[in-house]
C-alpha positions as CSV (number, residue, x, y, z in Angstrom):
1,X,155.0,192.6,166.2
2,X,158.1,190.2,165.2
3,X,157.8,189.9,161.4
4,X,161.4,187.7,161.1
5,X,161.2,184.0,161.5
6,X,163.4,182.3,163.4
7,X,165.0,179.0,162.6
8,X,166.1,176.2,164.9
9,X,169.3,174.9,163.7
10,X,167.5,171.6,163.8
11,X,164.8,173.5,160.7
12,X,167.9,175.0,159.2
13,X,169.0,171.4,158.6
14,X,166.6,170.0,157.5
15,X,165.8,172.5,154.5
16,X,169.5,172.5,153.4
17,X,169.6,168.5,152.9
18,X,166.2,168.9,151.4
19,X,167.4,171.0,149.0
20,X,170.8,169.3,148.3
21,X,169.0,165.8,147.6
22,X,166.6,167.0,145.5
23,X,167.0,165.8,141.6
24,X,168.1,168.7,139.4
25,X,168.8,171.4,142.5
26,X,165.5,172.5,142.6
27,X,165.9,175.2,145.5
28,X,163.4,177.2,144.3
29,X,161.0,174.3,145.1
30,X,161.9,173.6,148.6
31,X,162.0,177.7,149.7
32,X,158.3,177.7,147.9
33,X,157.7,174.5,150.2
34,X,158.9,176.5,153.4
35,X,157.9,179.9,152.4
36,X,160.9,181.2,152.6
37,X,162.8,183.1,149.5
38,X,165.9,181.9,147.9
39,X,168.2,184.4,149.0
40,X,167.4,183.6,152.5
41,X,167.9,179.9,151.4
42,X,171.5,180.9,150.4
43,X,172.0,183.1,153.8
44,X,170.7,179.8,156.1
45,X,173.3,177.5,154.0
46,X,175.9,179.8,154.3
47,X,175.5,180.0,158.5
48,X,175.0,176.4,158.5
49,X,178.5,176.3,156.9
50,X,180.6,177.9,158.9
């Protein structure tokens, strides 16, 4: 049994833009949204990046 999620780079994008257009930056919002949790926000923004 696989317990870690996989994002398509396609998902990935689409919950960083989310996040950056929202009024007042609120990321703890959009992870609730995705069930995700913020650090793993912060680690999808930083692969996204570079």
């Amino acid at each position: 049994m696989n317990k870690h999620r996989r994002f398509s780079a396609e998902e990935k994008y689409i919950i960083i833009e989310e996040a950056h257009h929202q009024p007042g930056g609120n990321i703890s919002g959009v992870c609730r949204r995705h069930g995700i949790s913020s650090s793993m926000f912060y680690r999808l923004s930083v692969t996204a990046q570079g």
